[in-house]
Wavefront OBJ file of the C-alpha trace (Angstrom):
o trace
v -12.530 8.309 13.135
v -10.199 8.666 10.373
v -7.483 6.936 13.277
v -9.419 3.894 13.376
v -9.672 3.689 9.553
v -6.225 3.921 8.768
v -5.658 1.573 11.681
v -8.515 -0.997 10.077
v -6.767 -0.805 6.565
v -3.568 -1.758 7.791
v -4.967 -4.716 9.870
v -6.769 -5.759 6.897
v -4.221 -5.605 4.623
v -1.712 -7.282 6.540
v -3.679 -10.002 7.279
v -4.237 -10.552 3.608
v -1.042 -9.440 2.263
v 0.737 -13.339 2.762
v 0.060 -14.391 -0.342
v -0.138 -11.259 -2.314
v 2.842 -9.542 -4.136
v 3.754 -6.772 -3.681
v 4.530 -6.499 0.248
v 3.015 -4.167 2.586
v 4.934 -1.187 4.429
v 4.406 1.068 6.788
v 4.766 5.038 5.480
v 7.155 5.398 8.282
v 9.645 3.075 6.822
v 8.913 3.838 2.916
v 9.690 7.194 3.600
v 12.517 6.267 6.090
v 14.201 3.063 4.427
v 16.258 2.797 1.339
v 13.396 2.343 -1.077
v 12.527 4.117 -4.632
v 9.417 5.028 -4.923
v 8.512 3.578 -8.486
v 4.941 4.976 -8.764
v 1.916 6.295 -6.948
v -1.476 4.918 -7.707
v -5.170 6.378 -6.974
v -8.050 3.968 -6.235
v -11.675 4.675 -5.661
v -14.121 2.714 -4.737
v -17.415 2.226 -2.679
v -17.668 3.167 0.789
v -18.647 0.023 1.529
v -15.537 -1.825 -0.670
v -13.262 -3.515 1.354
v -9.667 -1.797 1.480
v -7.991 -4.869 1.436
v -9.698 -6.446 -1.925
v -9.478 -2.713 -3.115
v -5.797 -3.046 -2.642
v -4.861 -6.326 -3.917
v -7.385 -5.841 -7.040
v -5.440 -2.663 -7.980
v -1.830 -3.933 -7.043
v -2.636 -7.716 -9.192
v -0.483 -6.381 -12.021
v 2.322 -4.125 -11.034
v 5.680 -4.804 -10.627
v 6.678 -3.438 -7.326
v 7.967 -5.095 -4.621
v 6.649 -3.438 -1.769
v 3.122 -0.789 -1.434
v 2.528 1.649 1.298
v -1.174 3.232 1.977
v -0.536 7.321 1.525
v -3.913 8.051 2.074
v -7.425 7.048 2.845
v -10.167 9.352 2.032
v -14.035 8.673 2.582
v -16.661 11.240 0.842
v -19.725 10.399 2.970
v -21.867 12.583 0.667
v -20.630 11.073 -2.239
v -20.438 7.532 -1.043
v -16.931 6.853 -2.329
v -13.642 5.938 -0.747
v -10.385 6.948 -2.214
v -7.087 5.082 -1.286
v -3.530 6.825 -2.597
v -1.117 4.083 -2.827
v 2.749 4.579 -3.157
v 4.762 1.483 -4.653
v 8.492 0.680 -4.082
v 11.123 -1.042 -5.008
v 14.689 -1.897 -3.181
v 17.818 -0.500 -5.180
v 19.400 -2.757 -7.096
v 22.131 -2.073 -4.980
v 20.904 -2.564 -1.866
v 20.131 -6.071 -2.885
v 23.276 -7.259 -3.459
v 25.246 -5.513 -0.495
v 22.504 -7.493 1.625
v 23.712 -10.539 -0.083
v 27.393 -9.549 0.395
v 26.942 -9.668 4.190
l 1 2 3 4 5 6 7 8 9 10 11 12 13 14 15 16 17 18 19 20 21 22 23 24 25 26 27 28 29 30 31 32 33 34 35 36 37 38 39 40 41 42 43 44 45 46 47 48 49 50 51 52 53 54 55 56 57 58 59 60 61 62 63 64 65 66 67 68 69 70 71 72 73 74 75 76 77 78 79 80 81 82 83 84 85 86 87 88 89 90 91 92 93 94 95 96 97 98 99 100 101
């Protein structure tokens, strides 16, 4: 089960992520790229909250360039969902040896 929820949240947050700043990741290639990890953020919310909203809600105001989902935690008893959320940015010197090329 907890499979098909990660696998719903990233659907649903890539679908929606177009028009939303920061960009989405994968945790393979935030923990694998050339990023630094600028801060890690904890949302709750209701079971029945969508992810996505959940996501974009919490991420309105940061300055990040790109977010990946850490962790998604559901408390049945409790009703609540949990989401950790890490946020990136690209070195500064990354940037401009992209450019370079």
């Amino acid at each position: 089960m907890f499979k098909r929820i990660v696998f719903s949240a990233i659907m649903l947050t890539t679908s929606t992520t177009a028009f939303a700043n920061p960009e989405l990741l994968s945790p393979d290639e935030a923990n694998h790229g050339h990023f630094q990890l600028i801060e890690t953020i904890e949302i709750k919310g209701d079971i029945d909250d969508s992810i996505a909203q959940l996501i974009n809600k919490s991420l309105k105001n940061k300055n990040g360039q790109y977010y990946a989902i850490d962790t998604i935690k559901e408390d049945i008893n409790k009703e609540t969902l949990t989401l950790v959320i890490k946020l990136y940015n690209e070195p500064a010197g990354m940037m401009k040896d992209q450019l370079a090329a």
